[in-house]
HTML snippet that shows the backbone in 3Dmol.js (N, CA, C, O; Angstrom):
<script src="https://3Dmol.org/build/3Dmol-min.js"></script>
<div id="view" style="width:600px;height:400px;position:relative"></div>
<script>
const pdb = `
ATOM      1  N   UNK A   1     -23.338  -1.065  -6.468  1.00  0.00           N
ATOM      2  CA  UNK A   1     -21.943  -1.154  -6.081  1.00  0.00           C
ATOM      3  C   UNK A   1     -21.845  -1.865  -4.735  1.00  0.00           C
ATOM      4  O   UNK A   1     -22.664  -1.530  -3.880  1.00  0.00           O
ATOM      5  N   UNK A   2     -20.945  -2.805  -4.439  1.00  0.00           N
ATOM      6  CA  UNK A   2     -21.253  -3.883  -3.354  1.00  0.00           C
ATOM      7  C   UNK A   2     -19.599  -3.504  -2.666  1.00  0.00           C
ATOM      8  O   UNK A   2     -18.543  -3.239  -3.240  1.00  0.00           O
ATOM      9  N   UNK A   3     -19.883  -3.599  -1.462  1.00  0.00           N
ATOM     10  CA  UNK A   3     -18.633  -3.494  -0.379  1.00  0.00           C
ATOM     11  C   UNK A   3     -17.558  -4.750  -0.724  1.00  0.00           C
ATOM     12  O   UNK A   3     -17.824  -5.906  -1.054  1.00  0.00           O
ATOM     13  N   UNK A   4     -15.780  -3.869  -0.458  1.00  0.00           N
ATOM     14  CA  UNK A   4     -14.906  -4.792  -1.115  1.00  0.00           C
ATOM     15  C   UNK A   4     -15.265  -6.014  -0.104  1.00  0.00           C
ATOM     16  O   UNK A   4     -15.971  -5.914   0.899  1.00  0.00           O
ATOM     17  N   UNK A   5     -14.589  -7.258  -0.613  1.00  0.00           N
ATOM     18  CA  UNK A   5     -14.033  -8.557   0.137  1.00  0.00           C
ATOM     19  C   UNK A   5     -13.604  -8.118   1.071  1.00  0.00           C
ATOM     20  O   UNK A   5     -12.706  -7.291   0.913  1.00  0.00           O
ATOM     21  N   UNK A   6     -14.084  -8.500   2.636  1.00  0.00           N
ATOM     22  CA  UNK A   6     -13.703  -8.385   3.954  1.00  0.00           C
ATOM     23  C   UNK A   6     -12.235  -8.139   3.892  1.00  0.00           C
ATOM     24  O   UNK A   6     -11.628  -7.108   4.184  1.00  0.00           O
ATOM     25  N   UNK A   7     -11.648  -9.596   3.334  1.00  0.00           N
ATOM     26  CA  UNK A   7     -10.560 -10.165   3.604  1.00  0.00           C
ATOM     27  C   UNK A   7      -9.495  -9.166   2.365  1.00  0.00           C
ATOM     28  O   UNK A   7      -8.285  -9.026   2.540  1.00  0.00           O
ATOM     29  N   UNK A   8     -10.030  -8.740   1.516  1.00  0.00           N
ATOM     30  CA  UNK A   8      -8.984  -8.197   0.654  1.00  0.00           C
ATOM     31  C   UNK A   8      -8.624  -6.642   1.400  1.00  0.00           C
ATOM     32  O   UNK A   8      -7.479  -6.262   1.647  1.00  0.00           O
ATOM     33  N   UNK A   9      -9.426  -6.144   1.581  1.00  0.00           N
ATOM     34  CA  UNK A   9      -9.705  -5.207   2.887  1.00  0.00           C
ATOM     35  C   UNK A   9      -8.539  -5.362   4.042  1.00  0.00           C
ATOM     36  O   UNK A   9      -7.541  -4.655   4.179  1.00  0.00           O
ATOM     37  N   UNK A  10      -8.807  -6.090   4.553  1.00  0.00           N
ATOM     38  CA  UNK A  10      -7.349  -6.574   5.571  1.00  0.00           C
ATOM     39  C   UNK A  10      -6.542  -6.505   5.239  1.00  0.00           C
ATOM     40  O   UNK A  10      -5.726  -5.840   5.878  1.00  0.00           O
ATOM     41  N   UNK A  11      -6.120  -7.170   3.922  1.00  0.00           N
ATOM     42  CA  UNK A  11      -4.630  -7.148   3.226  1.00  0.00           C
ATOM     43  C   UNK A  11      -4.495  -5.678   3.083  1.00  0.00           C
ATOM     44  O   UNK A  11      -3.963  -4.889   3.865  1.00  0.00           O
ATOM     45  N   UNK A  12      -5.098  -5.442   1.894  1.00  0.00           N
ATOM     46  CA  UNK A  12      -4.701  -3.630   1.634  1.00  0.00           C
ATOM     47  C   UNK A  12      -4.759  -2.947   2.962  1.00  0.00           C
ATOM     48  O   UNK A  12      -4.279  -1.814   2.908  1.00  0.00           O
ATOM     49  N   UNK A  13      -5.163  -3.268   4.030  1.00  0.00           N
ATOM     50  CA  UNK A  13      -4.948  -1.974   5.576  1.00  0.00           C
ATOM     51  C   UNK A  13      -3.462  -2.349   5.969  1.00  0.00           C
ATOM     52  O   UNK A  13      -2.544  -1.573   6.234  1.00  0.00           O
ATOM     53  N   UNK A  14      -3.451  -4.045   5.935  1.00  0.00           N
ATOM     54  CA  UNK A  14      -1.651  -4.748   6.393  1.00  0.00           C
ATOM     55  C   UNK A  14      -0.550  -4.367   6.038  1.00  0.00           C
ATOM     56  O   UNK A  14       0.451  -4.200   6.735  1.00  0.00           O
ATOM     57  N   UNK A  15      -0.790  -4.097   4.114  1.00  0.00           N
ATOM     58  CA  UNK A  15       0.437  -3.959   3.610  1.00  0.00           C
ATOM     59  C   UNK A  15       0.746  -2.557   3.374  1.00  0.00           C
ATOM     60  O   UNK A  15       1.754  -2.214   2.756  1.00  0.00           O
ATOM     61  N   UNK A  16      -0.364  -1.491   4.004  1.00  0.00           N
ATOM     62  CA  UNK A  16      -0.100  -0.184   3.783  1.00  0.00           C
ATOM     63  C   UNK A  16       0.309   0.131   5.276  1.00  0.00           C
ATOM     64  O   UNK A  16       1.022   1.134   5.240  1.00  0.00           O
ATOM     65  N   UNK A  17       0.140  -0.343   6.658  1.00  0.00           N
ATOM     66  CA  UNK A  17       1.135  -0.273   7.657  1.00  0.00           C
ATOM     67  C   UNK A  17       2.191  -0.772   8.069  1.00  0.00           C
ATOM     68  O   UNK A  17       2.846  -0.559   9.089  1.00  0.00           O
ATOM     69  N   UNK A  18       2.398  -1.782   6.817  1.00  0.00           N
ATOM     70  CA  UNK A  18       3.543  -2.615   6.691  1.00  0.00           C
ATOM     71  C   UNK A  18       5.021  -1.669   5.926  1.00  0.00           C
ATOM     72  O   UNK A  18       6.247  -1.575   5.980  1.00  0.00           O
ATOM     73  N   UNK A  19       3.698  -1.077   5.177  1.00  0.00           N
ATOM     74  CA  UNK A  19       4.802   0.378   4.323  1.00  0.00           C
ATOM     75  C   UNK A  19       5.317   1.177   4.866  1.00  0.00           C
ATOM     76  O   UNK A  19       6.482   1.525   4.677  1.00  0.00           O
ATOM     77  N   UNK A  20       4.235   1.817   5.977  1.00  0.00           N
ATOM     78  CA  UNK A  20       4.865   2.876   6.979  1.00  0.00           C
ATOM     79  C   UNK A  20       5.653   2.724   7.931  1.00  0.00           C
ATOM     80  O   UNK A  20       6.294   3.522   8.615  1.00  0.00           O
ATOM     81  N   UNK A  21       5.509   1.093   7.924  1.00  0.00           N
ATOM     82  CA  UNK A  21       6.687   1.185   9.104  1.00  0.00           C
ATOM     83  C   UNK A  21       7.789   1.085   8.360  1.00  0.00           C
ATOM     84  O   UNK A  21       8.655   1.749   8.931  1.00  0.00           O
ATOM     85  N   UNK A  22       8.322   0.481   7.138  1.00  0.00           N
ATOM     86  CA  UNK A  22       9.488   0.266   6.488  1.00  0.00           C
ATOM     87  C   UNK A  22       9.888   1.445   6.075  1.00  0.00           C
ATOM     88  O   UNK A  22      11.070   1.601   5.771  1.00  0.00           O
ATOM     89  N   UNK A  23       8.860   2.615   5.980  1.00  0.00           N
ATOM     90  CA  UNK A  23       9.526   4.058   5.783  1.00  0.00           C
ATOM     91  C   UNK A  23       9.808   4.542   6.701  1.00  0.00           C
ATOM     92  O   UNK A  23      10.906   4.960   6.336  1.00  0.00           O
ATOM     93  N   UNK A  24       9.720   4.838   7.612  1.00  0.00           N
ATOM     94  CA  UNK A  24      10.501   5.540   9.403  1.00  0.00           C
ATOM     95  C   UNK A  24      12.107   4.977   8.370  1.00  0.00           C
ATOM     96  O   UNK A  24      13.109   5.693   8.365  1.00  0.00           O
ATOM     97  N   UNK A  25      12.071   4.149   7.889  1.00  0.00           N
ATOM     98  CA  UNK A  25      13.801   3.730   7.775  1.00  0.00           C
ATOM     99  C   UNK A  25      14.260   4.296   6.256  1.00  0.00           C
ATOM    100  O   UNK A  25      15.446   4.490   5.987  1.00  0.00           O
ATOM    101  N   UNK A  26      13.125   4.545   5.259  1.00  0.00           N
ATOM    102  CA  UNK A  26      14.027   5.250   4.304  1.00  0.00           C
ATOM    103  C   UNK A  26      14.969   6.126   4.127  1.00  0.00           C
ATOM    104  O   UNK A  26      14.850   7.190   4.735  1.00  0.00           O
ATOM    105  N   UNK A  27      16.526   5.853   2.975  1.00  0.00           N
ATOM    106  CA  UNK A  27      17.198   6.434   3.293  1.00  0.00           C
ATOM    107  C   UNK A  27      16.734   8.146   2.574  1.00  0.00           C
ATOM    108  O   UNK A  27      17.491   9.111   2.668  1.00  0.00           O
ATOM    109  N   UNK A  28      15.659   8.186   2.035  1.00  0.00           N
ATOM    110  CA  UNK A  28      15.744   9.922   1.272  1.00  0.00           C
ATOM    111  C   UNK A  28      14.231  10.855   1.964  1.00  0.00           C
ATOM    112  O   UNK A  28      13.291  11.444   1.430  1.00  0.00           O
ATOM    113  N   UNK A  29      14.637  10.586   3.393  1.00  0.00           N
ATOM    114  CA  UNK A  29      13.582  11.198   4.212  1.00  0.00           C
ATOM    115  C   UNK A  29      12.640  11.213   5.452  1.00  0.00           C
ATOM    116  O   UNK A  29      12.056  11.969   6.228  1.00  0.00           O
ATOM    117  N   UNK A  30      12.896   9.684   5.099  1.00  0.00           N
ATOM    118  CA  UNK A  30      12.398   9.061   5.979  1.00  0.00           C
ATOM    119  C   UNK A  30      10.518   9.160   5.943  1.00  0.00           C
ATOM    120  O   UNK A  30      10.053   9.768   4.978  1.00  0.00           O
ATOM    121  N   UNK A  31       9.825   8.753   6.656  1.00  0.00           N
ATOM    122  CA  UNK A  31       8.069   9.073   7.133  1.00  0.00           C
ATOM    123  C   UNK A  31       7.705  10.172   6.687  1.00  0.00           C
ATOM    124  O   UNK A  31       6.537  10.335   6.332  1.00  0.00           O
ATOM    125  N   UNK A  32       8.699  11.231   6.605  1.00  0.00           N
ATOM    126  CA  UNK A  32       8.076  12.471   6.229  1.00  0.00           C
ATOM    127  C   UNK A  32       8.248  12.601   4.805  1.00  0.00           C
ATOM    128  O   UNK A  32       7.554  13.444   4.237  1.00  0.00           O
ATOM    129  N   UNK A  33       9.210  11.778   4.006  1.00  0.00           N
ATOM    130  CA  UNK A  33       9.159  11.833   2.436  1.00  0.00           C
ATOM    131  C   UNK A  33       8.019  10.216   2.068  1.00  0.00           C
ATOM    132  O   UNK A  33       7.408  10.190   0.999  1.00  0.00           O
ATOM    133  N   UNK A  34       7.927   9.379   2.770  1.00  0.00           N
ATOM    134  CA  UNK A  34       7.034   8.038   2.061  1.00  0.00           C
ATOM    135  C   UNK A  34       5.650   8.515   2.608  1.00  0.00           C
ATOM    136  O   UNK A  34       4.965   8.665   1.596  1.00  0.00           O
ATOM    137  N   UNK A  35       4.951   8.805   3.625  1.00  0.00           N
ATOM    138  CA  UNK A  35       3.557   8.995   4.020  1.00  0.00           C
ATOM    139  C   UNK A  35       2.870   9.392   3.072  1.00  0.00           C
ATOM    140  O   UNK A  35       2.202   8.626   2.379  1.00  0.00           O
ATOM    141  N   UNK A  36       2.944  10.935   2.859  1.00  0.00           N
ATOM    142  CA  UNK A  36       2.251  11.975   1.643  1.00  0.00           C
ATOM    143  C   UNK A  36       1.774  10.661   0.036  1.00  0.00           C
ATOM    144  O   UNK A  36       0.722  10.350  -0.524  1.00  0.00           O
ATOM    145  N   UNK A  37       3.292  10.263  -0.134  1.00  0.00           N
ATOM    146  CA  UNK A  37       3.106   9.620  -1.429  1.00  0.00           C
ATOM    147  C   UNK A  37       2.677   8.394  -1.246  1.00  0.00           C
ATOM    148  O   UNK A  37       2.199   7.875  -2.255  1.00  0.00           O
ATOM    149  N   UNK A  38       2.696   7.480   0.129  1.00  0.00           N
ATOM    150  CA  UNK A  38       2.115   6.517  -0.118  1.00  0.00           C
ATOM    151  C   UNK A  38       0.652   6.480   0.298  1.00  0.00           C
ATOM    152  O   UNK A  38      -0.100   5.592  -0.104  1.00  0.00           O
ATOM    153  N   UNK A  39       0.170   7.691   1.302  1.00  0.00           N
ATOM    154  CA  UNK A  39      -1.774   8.064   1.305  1.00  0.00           C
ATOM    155  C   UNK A  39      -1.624   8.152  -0.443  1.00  0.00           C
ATOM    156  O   UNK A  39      -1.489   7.133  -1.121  1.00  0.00           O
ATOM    157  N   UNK A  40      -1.657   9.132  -0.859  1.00  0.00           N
ATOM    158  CA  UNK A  40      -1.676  10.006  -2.380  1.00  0.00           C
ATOM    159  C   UNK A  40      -1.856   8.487  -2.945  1.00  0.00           C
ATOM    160  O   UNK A  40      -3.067   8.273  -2.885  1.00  0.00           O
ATOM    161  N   UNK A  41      -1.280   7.482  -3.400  1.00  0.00           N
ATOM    162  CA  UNK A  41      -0.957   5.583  -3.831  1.00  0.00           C
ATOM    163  C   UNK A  41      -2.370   5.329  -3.793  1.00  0.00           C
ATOM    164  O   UNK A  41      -3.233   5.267  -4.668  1.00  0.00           O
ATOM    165  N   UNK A  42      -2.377   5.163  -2.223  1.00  0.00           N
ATOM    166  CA  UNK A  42      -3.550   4.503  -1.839  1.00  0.00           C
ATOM    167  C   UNK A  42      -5.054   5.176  -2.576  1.00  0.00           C
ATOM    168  O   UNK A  42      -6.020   4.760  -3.216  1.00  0.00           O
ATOM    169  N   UNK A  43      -4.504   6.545  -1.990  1.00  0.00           N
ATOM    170  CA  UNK A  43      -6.263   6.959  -1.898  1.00  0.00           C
ATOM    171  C   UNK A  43      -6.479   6.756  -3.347  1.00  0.00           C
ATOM    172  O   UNK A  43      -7.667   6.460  -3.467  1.00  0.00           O
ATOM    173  N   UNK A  44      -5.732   6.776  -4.853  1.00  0.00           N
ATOM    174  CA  UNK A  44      -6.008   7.054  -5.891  1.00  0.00           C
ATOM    175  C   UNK A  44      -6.616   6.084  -6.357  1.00  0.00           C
ATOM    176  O   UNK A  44      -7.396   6.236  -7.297  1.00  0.00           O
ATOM    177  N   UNK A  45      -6.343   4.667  -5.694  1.00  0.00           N
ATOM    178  CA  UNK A  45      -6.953   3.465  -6.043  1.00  0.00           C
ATOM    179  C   UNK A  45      -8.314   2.750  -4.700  1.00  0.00           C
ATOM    180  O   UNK A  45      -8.672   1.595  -4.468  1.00  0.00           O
ATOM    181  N   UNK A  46      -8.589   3.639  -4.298  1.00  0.00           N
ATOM    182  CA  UNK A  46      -9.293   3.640  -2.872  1.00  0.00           C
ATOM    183  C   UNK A  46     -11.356   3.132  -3.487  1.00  0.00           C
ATOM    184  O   UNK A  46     -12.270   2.646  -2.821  1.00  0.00           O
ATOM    185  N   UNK A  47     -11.291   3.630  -5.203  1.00  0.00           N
ATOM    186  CA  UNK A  47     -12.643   3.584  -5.536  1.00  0.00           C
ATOM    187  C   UNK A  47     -12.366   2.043  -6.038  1.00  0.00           C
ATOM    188  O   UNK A  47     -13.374   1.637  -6.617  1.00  0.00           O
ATOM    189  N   UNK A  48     -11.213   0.953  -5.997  1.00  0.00           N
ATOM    190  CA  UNK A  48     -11.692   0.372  -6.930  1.00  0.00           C
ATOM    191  C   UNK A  48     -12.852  -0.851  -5.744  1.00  0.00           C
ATOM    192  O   UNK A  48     -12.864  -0.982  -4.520  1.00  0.00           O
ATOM    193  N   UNK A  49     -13.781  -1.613  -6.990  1.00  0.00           N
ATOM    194  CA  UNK A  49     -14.279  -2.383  -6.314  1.00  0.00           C
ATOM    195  C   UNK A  49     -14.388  -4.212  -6.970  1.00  0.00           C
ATOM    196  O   UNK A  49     -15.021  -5.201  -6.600  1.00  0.00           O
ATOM    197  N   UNK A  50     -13.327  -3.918  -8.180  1.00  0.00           N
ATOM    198  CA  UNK A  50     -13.414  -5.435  -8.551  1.00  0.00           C
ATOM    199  C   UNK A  50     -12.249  -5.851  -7.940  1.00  0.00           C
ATOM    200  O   UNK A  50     -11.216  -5.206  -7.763  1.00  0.00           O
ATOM    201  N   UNK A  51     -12.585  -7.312  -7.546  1.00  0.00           N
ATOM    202  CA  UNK A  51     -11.464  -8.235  -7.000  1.00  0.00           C
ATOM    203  C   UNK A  51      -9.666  -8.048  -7.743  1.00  0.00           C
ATOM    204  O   UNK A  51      -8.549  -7.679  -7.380  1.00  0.00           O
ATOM    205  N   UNK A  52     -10.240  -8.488  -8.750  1.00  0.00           N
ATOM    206  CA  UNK A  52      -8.959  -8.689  -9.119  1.00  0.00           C
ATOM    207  C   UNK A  52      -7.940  -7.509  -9.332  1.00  0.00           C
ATOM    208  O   UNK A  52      -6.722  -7.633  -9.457  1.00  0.00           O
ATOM    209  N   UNK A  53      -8.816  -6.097  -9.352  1.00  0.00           N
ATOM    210  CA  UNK A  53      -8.029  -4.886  -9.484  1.00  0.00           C
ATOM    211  C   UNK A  53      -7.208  -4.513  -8.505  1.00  0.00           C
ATOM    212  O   UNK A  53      -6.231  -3.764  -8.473  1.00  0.00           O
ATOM    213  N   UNK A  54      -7.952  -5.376  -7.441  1.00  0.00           N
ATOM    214  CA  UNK A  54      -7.318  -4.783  -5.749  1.00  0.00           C
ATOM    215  C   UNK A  54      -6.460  -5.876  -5.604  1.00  0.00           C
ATOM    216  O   UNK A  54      -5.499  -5.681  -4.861  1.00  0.00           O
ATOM    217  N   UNK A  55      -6.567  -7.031  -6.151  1.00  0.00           N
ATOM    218  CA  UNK A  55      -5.208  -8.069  -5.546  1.00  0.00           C
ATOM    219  C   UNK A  55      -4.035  -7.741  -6.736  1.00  0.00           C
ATOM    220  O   UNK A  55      -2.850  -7.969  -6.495  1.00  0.00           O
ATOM    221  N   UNK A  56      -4.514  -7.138  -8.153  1.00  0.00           N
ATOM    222  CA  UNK A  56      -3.281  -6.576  -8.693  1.00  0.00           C
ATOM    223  C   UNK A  56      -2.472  -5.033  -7.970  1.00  0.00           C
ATOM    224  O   UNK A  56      -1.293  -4.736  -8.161  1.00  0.00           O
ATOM    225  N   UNK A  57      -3.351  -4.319  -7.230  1.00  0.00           N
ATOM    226  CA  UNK A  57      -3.064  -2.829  -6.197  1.00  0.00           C
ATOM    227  C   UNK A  57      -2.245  -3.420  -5.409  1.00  0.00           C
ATOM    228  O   UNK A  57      -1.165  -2.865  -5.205  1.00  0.00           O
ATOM    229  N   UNK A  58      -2.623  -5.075  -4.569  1.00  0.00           N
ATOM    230  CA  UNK A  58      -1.735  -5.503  -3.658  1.00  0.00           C
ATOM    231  C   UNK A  58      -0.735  -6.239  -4.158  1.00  0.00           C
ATOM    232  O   UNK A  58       0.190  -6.337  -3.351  1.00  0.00           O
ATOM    233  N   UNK A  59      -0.525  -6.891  -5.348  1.00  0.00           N
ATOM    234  CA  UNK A  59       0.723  -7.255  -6.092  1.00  0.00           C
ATOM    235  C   UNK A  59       1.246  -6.109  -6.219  1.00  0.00           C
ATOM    236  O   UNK A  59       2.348  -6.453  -5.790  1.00  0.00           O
ATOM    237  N   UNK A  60       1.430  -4.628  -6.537  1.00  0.00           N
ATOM    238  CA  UNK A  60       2.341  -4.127  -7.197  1.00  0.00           C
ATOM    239  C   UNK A  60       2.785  -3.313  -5.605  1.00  0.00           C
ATOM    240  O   UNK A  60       3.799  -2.626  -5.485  1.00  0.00           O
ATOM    241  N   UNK A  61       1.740  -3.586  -4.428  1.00  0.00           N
ATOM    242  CA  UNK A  61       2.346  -2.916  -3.079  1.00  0.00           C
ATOM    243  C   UNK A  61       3.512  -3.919  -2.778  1.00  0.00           C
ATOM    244  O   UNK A  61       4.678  -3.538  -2.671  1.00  0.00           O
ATOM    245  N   UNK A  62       3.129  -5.196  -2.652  1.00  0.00           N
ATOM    246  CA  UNK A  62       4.284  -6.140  -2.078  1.00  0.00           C
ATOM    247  C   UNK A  62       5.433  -6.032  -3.008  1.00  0.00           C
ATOM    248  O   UNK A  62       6.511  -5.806  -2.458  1.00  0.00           O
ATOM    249  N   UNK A  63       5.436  -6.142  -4.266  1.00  0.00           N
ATOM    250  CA  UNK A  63       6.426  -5.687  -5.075  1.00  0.00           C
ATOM    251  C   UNK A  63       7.175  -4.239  -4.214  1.00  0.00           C
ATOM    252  O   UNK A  63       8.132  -4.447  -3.468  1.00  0.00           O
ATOM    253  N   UNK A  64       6.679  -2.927  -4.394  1.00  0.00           N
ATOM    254  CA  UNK A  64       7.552  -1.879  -3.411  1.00  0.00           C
ATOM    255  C   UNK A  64       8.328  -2.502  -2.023  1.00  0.00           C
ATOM    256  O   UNK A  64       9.480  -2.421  -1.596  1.00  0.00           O
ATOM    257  N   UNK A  65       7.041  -3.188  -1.536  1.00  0.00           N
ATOM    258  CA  UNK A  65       7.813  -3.534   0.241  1.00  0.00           C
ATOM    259  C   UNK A  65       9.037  -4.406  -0.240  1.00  0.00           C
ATOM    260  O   UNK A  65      10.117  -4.124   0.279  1.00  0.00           O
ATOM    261  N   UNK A  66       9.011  -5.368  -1.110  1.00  0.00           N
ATOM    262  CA  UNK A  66      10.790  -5.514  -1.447  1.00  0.00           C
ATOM    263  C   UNK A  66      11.436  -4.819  -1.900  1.00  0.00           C
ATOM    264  O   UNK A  66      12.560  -4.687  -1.416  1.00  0.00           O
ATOM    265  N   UNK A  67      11.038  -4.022  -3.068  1.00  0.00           N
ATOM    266  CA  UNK A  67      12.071  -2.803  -2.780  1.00  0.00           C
ATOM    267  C   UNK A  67      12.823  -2.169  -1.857  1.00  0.00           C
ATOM    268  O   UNK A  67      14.051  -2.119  -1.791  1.00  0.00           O
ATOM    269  N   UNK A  68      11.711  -1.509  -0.886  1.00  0.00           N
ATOM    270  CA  UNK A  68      12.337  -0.926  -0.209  1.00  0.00           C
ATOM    271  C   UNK A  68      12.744  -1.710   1.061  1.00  0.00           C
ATOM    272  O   UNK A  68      13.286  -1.064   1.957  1.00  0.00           O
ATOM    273  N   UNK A  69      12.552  -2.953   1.221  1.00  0.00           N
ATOM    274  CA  UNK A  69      13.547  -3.545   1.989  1.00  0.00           C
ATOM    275  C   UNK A  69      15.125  -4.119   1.464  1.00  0.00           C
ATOM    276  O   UNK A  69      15.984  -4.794   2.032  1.00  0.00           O
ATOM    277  N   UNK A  70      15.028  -3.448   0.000  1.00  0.00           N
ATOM    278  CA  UNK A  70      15.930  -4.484  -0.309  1.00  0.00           C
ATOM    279  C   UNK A  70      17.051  -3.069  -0.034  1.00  0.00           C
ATOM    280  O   UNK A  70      18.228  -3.389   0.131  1.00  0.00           O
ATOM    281  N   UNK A  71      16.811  -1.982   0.004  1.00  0.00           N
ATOM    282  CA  UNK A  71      17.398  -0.510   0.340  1.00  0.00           C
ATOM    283  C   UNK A  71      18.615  -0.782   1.474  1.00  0.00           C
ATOM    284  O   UNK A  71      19.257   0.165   1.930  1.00  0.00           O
TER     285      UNK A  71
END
`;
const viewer = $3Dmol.createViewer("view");
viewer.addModel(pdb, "pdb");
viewer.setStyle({}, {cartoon: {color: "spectrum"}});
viewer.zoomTo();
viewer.render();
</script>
């Protein structure tokens, strides 16, 4: 089993503090309703180690961050 892509690594750390900050602003809770569920997101997909599984993990994150900017 070989360590992810440096660089895919970066992305998935970016777009998961990119999340937390856009939650401080959700309207059904705010940080204290998105954190729990978006660790819980992450960690569930935290074993994968093929490429393309993790740039589809980071397609369906950037997909949410418009969501919830679009809020």
């Amino acid at each position: 089993m070989s360590a992810p892509n440096p660089k895919l690594r970066r992305k998935v750390i970016a777009i998961y503090k990119e999340l937390l900050h856009l939650g401080k602003s959700y309207p059904m809770g705010g940080l204290a309703y998105v954190r729990p569920r978006l660790h819980s997101a992450f960690m569930a997909n935290a074993g994968l180690r093929d490429e393309a599984e993790i740039r589809k993990g980071i397609e369906r994150a950037e997909f949410v961050k418009k969501e919830i900017e679009a809020l």
